[in-house]
C-alpha positions in Angstrom: 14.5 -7.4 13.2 13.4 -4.0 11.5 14.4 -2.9 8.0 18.0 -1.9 9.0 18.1 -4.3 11.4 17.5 -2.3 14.5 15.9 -4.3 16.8 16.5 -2.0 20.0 13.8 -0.4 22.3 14.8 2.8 20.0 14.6 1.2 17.2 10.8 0.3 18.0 9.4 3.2 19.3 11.0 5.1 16.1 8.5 2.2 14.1 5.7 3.0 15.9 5.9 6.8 15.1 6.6 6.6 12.1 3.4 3.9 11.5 1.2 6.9 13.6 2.6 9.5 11.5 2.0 7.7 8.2 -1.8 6.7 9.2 -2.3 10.6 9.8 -0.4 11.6 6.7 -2.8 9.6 4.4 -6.1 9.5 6.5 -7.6 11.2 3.4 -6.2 7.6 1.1 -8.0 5.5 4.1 -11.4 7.2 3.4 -11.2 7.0 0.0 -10.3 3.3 -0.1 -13.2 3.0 2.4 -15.5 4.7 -0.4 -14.2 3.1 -3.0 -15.0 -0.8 -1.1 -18.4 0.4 -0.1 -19.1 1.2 -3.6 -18.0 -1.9 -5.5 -19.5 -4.6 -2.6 -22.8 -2.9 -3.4 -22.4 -1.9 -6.9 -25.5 -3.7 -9.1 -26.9 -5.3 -5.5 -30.9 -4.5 -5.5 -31.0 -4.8 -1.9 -27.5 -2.6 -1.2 -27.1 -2.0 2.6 -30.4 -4.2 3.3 -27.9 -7.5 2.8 -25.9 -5.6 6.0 -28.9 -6.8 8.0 -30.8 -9.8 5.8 -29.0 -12.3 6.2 -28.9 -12.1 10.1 -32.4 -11.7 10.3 -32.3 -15.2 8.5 -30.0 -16.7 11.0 -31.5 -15.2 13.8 -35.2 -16.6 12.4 -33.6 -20.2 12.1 -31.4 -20.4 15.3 -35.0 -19.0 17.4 -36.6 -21.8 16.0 -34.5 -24.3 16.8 -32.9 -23.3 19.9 -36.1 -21.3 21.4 -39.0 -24.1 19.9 -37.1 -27.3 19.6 -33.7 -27.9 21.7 -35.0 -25.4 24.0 -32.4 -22.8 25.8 -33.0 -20.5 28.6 -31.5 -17.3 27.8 -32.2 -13.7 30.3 -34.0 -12.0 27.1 -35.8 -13.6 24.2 -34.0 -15.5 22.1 -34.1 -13.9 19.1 -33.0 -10.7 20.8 -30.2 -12.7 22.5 -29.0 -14.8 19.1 -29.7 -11.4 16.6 -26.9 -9.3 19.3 -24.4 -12.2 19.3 -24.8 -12.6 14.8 -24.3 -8.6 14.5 -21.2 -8.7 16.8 -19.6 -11.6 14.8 -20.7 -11.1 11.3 -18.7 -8.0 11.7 -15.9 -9.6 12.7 -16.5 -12.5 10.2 -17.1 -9.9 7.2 -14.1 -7.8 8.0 -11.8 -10.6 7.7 -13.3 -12.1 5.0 -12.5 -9.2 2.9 -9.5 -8.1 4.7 -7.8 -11.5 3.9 -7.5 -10.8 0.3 -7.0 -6.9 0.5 -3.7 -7.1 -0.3 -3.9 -9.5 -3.1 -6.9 -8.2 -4.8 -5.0 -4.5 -4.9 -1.9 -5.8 -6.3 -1.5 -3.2 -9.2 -1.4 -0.3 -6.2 1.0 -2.7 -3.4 3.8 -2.8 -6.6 3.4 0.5 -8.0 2.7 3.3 -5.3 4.1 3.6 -1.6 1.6 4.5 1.1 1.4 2.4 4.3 -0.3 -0.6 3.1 -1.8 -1.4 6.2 -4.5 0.7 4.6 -6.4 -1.8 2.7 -6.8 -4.2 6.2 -8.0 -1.1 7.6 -10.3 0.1 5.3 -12.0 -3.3 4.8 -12.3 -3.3 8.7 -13.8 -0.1 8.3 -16.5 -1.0 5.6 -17.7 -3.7 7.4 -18.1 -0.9 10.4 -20.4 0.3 8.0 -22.7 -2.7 7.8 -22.5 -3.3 11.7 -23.8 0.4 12.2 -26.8 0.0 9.7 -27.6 -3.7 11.5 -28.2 -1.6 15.0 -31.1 -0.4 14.0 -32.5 -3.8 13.7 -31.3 -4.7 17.4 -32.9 -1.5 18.2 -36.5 -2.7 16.6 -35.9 -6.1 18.0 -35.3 -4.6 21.6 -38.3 -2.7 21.3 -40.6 -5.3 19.8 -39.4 -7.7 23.0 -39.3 -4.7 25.4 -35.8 -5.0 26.4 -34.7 -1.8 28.1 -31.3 -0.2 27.9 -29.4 1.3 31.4 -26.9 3.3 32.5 -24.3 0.4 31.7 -25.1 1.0 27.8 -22.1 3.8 29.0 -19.6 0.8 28.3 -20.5 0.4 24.7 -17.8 2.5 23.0 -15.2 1.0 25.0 -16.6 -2.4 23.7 -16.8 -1.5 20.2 -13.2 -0.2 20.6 -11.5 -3.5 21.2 -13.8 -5.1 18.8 -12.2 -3.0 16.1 -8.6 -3.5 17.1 -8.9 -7.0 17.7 -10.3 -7.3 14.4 -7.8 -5.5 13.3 -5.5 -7.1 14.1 -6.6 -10.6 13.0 -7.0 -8.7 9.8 -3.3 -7.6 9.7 -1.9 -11.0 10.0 -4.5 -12.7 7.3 -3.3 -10.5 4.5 -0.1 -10.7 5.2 -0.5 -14.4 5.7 -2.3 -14.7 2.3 0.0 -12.6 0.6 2.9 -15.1 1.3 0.8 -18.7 1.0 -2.2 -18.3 -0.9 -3.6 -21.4 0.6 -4.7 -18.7 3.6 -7.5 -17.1 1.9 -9.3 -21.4 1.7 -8.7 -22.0 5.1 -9.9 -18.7 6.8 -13.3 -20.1 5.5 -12.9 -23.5 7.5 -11.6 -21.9 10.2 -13.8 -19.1 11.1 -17.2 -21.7 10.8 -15.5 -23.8 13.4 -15.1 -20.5 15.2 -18.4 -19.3 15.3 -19.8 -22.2 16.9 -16.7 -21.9 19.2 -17.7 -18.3 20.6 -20.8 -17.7 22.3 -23.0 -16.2 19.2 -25.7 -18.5 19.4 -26.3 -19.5 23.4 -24.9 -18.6 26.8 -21.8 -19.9 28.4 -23.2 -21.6 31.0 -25.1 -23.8 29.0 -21.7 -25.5 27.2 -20.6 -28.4 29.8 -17.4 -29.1 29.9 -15.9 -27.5 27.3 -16.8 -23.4 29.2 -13.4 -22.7 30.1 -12.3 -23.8 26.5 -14.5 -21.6 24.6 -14.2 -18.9 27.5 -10.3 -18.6 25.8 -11.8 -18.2 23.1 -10.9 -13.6 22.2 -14.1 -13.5 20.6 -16.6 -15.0 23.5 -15.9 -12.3 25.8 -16.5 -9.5 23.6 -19.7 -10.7 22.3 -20.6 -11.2 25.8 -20.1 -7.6 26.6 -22.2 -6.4 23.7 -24.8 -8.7 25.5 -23.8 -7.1 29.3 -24.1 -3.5 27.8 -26.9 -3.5 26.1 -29.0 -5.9 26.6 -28.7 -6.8 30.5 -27.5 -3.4 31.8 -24.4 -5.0 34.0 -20.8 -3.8 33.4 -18.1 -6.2 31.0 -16.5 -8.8 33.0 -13.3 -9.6 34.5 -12.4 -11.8 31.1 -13.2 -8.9 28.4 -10.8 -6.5 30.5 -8.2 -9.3 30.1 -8.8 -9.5 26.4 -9.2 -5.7 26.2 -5.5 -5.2 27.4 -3.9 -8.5 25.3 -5.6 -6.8 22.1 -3.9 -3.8 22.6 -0.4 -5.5 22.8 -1.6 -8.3 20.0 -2.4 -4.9 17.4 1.1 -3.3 18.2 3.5 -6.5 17.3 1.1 -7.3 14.3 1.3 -3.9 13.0 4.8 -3.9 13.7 5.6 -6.9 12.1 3.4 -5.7 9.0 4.8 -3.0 8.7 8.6 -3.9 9.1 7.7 -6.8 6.1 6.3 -4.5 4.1 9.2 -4.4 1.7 8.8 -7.8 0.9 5.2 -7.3 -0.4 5.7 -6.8 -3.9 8.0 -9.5 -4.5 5.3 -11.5 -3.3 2.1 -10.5 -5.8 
């Protein structure tokens, strides 16, 4: 049910256009916020952007050893090559949330007193962590080098990829801060939940190495994009049947969360 209770096909489509419209009307608000979060997560940090990239060089460094020197697994390029891909794909995803999941709650001040579209401060933390994903490329780039892993033609796909990563993620990041801004207890069990989910998604070994529980993790939204990443760049073959199906859900899973957002959105301050 919308704001005035319209809950008719006209109804929606007047929603979405006035959600488009609103997004182009304070584009210049996005990139400021945007600014604005890239300056305080690095303000007073020594390292700044090098943290975008640190810590998985650290995880990659640990997982080689223990998956390429001790519980050994077969993957079609080095390890490390293999493992650092599948860490830069999810600690996107994993860093957008984790700040996106407060956004809403940590700019209280602006969600009681001003009225833009709020689905702003999702967005821009989605955005930031962008930021951090395109400085950690350069590392896969070094590492591909290093290990002489050559890019094809298929490398064509990786916009397309990097597409529904974004609107999957943002929509996850949508329902989180809405979720937290209405139970609290969100923001403590995102931080259970995505651990479990990293080691549910195929960041740190191939598919076909998980018996019996394959088609599970295959389910799983994030496995198939990761695996594209991995298709694209670093095994020149086209994404598979399973990220098109995800491509085409996300799409439909971003319009009812952004439609629910914003249709709740004047409930938001009574919640701070």
């Amino acid at each position: 049910m919308g704001k005035n209770g319209d809950v008719s096909m006209g109804g929606l489509i007047a929603d979405v256009r006035e959600m488009l419209k609103e997004q182009v009307e304070y584009r210049e608000l996005l990139r400021q916020m945007t600014m604005r979060d890239l300056l305080i997560r690095y303000k007073q940090a020594i390292m700044g952007f090098g943290w975008a990239v640190f810590m998985p060089l650290v995880n990659t460094a640990v997982f080689s050893i223990i998956f390429a020197r001790i519980a050994k697994i077969q993957t079609p390029v080095p390890y490390p090559v293999f493992a650092f891909c599948g860490l830069w794909a999810w600690n996107f995803f994993a860093s957008a949330l984790r700040f996106g999941v407060a956004s809403l709650t940590s700019n209280a001040n602006l969600v009681t007193k001003v009225y833009f579209p709020r689905e702003i401060f999702p967005f821009s933390a989605v955005l930031v962590s962008l930021v951090d994903f395109a400085v950690g490329s350069a590392v896969l780039v070094g590492l591909m080098i290093w290990y002489r892993v050559p890019v094809g033609l298929n490398l064509a796909w990786f916009p397309i990829v990097l597409v529904v990563h974004v609107l999957f993620t943002a929509a996850i990041a949508l329902v989180l801060s809405m979720a937290n801004l209405f139970y609290r207890d969100v923001k403590y069990l995102f931080e259970v939940v995505i651990s479990i989910w990293m080691f549910a998604t195929s960041v740190l070994y191939p598919m076909d190495k998980v018996d019996g529980l394959g088609t599970l993790v295959q389910l799983n939204p994030m496995t198939p994009i990761i695996d594209a990443y991995r298709d694209v760049i670093l095994l020149n073959t086209a994404p598979g049947v399973p990220f098109a199906v995800v491509a085409a859900a996300t799409v439909g899973f971003l319009g009812i969360a952004w439609l629910f957002f914003h249709r709740l959105e004047f409930k938001f301050a009574e919640s701070i």
